[in-house]
BALOBA-1460 file (C-alpha; in Angstrom, 3 decimals):
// residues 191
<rec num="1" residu="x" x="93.493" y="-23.580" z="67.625"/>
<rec num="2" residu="x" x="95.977" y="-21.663" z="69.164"/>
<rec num="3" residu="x" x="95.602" y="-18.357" z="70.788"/>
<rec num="4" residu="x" x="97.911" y="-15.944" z="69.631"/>
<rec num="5" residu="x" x="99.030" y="-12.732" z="71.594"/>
<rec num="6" residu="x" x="100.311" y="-9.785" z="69.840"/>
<rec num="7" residu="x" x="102.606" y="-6.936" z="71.509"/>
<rec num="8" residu="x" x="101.991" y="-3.726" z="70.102"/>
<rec num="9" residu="x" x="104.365" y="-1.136" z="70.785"/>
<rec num="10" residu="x" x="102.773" y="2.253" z="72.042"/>
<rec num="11" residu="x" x="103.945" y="5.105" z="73.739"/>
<rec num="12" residu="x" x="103.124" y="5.490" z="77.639"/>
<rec num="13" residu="x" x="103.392" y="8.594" z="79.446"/>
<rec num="14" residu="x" x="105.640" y="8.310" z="82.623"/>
<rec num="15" residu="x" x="106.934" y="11.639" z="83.438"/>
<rec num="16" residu="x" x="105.377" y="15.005" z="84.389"/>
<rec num="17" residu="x" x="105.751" y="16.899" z="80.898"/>
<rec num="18" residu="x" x="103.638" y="15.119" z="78.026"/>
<rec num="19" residu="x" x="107.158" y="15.801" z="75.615"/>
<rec num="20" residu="x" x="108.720" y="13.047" z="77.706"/>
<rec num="21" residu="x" x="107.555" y="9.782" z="76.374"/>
<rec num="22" residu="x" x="109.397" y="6.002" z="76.569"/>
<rec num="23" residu="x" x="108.014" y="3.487" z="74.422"/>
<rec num="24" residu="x" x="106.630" y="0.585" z="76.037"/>
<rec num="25" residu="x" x="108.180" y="-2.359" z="74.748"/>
<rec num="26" residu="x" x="112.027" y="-1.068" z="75.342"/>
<rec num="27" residu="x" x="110.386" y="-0.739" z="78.880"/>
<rec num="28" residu="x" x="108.925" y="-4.353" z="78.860"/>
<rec num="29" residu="x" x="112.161" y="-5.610" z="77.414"/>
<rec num="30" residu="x" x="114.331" y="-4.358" z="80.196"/>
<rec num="31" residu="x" x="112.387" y="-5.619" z="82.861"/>
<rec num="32" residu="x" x="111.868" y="-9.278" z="81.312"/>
<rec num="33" residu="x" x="114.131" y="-11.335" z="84.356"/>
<rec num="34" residu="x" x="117.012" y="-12.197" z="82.532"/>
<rec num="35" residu="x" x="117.588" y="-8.793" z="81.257"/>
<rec num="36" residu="x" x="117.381" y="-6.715" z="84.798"/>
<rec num="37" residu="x" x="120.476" y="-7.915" z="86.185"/>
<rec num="38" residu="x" x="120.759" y="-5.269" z="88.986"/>
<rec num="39" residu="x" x="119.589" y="-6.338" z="92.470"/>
<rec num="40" residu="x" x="117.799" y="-2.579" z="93.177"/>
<rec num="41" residu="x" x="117.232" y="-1.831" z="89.327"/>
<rec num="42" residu="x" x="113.411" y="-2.570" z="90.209"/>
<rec num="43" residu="x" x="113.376" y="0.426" z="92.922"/>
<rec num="44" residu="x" x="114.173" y="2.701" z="90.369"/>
<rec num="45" residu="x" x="111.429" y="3.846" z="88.028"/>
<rec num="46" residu="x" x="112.513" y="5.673" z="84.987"/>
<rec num="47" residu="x" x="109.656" y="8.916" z="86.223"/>
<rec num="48" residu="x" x="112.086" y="9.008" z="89.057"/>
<rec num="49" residu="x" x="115.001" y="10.481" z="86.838"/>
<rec num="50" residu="x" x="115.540" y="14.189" z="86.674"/>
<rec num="51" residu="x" x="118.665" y="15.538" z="85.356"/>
<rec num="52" residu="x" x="119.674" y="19.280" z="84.724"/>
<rec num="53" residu="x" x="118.102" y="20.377" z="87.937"/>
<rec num="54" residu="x" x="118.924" y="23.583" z="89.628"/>
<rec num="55" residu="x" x="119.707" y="23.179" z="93.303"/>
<rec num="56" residu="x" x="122.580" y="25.613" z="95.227"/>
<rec num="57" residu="x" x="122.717" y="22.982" z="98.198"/>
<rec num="58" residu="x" x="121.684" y="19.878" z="99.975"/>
<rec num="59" residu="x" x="118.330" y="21.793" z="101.057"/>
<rec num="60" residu="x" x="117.383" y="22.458" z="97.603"/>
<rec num="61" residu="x" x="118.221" y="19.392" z="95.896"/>
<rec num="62" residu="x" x="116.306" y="17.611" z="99.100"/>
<rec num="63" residu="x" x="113.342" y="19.675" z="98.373"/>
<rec num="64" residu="x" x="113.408" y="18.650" z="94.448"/>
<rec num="65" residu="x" x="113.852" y="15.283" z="95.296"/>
<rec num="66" residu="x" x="111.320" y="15.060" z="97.731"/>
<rec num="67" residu="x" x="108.705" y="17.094" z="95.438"/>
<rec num="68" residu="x" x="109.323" y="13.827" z="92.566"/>
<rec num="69" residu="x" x="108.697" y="11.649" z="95.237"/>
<rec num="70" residu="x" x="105.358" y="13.738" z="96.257"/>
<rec num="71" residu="x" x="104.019" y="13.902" z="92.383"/>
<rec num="72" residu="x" x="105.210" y="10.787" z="90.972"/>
<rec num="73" residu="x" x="103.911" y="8.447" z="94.213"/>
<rec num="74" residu="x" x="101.924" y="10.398" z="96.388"/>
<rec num="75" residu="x" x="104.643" y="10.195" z="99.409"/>
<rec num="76" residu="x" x="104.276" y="13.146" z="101.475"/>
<rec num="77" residu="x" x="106.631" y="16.205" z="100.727"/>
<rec num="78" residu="x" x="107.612" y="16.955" z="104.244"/>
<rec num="79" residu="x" x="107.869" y="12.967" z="104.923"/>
<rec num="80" residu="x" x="110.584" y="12.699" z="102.673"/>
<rec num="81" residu="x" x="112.862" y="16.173" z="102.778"/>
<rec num="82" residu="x" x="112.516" y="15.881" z="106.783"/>
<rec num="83" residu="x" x="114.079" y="12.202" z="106.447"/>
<rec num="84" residu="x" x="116.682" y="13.205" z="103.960"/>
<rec num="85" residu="x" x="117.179" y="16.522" z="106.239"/>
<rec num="86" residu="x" x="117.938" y="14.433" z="109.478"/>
<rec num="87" residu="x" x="119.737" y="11.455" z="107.689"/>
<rec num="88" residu="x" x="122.504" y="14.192" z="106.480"/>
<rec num="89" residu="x" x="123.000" y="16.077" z="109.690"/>
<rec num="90" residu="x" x="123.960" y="13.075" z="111.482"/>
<rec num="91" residu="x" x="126.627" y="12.769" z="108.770"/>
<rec num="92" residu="x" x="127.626" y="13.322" z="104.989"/>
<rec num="93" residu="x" x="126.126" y="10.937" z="102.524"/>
<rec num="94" residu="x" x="128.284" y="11.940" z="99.789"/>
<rec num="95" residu="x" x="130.492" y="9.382" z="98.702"/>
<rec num="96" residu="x" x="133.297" y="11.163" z="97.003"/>
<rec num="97" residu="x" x="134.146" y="11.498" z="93.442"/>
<rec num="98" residu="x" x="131.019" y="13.652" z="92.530"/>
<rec num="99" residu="x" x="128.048" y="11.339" z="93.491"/>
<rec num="100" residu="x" x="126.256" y="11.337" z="96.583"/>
<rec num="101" residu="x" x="123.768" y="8.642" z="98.382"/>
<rec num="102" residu="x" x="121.187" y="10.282" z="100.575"/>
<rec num="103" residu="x" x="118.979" y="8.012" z="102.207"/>
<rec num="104" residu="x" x="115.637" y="7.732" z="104.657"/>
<rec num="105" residu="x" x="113.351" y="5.482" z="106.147"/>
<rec num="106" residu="x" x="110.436" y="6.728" z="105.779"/>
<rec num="107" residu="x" x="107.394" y="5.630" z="107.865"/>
<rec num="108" residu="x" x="104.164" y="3.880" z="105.682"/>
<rec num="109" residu="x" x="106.528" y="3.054" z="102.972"/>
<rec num="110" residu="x" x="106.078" y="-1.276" z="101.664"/>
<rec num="111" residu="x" x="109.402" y="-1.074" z="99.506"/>
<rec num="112" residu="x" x="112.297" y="0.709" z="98.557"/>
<rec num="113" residu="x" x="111.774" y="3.542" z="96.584"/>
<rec num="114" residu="x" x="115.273" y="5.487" z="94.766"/>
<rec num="115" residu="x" x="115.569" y="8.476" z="92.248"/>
<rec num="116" residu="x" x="118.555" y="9.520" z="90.487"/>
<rec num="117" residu="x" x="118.883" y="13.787" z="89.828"/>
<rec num="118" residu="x" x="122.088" y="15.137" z="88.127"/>
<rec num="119" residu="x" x="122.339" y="18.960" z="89.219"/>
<rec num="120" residu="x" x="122.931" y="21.558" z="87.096"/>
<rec num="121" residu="x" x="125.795" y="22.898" z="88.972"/>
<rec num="122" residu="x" x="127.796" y="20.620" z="91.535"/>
<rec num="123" residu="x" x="127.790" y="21.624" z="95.022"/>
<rec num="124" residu="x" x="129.023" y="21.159" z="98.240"/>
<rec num="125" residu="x" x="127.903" y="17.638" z="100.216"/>
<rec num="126" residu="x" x="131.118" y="17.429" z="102.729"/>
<rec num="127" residu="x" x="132.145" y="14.519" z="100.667"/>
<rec num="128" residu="x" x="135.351" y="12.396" z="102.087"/>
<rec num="129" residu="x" x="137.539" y="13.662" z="98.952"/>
<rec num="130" residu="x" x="135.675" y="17.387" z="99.352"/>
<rec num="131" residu="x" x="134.735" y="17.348" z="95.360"/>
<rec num="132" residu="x" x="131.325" y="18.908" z="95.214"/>
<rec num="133" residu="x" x="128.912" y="16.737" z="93.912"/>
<rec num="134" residu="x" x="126.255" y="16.706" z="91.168"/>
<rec num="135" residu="x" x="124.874" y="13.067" z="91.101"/>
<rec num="136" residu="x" x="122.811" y="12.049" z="93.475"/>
<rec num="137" residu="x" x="120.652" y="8.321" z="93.837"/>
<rec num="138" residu="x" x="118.525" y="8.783" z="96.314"/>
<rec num="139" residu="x" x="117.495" y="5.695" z="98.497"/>
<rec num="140" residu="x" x="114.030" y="5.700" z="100.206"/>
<rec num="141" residu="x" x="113.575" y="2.569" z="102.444"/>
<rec num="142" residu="x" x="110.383" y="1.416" z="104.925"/>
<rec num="143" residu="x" x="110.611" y="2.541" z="108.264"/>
<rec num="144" residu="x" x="111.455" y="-0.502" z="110.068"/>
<rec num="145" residu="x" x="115.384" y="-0.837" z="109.590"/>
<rec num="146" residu="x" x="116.788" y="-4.136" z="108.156"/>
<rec num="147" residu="x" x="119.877" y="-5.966" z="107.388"/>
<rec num="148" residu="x" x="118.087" y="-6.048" z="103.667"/>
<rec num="149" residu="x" x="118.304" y="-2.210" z="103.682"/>
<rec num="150" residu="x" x="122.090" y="-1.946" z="104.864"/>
<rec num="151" residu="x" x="122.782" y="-4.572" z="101.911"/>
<rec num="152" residu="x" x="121.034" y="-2.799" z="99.711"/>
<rec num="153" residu="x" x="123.105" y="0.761" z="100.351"/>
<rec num="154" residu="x" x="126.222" y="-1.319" z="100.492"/>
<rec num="155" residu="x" x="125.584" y="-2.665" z="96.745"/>
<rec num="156" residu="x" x="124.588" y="1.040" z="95.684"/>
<rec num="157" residu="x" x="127.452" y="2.253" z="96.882"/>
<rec num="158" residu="x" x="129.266" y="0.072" z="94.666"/>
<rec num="159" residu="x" x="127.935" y="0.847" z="91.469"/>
<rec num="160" residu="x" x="128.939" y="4.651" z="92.659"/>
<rec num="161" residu="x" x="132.352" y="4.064" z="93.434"/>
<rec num="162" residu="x" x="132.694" y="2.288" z="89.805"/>
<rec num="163" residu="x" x="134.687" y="4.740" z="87.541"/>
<rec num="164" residu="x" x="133.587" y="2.966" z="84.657"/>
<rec num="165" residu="x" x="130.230" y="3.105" z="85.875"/>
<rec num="166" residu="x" x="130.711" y="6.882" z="86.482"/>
<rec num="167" residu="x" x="131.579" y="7.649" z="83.419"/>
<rec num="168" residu="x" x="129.202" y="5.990" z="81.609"/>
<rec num="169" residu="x" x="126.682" y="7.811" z="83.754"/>
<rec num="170" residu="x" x="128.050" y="10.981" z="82.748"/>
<rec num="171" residu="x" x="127.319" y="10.506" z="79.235"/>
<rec num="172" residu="x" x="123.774" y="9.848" z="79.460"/>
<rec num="173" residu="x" x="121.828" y="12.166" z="78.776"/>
<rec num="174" residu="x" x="118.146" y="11.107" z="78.896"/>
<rec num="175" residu="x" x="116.594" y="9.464" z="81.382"/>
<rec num="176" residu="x" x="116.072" y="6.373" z="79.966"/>
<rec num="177" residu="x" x="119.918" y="6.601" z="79.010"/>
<rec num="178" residu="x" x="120.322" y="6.569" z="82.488"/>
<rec num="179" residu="x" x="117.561" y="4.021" z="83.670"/>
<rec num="180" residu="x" x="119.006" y="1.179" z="81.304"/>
<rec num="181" residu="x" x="122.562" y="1.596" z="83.036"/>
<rec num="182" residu="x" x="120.912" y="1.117" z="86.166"/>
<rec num="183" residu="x" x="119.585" y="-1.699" z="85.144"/>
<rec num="184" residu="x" x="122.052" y="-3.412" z="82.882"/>
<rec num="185" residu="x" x="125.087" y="-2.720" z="85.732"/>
<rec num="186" residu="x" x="126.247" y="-6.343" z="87.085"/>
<rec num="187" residu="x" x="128.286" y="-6.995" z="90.286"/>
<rec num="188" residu="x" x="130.921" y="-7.989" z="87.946"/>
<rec num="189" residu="x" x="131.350" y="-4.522" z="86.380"/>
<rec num="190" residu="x" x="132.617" y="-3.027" z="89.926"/>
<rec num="191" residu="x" x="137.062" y="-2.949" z="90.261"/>
């Protein structure tokens, strides 16, 4: 006799307001293997996806990033803003175009961690092309540098600097509208 397993869709909890709810079998869906096609899709967990967030510069929107980090993971608050903090003094992580990759390596970390926050307002990151920005994907990496990490950035950065992509991001307006882009983008998409 054959054992038979049944799926039963139910609703899981993932984000810090009980309103915000993603059922579970969309989620098991996009992570079966041949569906994630993205090589960093699995760093990014839909919880760490905040849009419409009120920041007036780099400071603040560190400080909201690093405060998901702190409730969603347990990663220590200071840990992460001071990374972010230091990363961008020694020079502008914003890429142009209205999107922005800040990055740390932070210390006790096993794997890369990322979260994605659309501001309310765009503001100023000293990008190359000087547009403010109101996208960010934030990259948080273990503390021991690697090549693994610089590849890692390097395909990130490419999914940024797609204008397709970019646009597409732009309508989303849900986290899990933005998750599944995240996951769903292939190499192939980028110009």
């Amino acid at each position: 006799m054959k054992t038979r397993i049944v799926f039963r869709p139910r609703l899981i909890n993932i984000g810090p307001s009980p309103s915000w709810k993603i059922n579970a079998m969309r989620v098991a869906k996009l992570l079966q293997p041949d569906f994630l096609m993205s090589p960093f899709a699995k760093f990014l967990f839909p919880e760490n996806i905040r849009l419409d967030v009120a920041a007036f510069d780099k400071t603040q929107a560190f400080a909201q990033v690093a405060a998901v980090f702190e409730r969603e993971h347990r990663i220590g608050y200071s840990q992460v803003y001071e990374g972010l903090r230091a990363r961008e003094q020694l020079d502008s992580t914003g890429l142009g175009c209205g999107v922005a990759l800040p990055h740390a390596q932070i210390s006790g970390l096993r794997a890369p961690m990322m979260a994605f926050v659309r501001l309310r307002m765009p503001i100023g990151f000293d990008a190359p092309d000087g547009l403010p920005v109101s996208d960010l994907l934030v990259l948080l990496v273990p503390g021991k540098g690697s090549q693994e990490y610089l590849q890692l950035l390097a395909e990130i950065a490419g999914v940024l600097c797609d204008a397709s992509f970019r646009e597409q991001l732009c309508t989303a307006h849900d986290p899990y509208a933005v998750w599944q882009l995240f996951v769903r983008w292939r190499r192939s998409h980028a110009h």
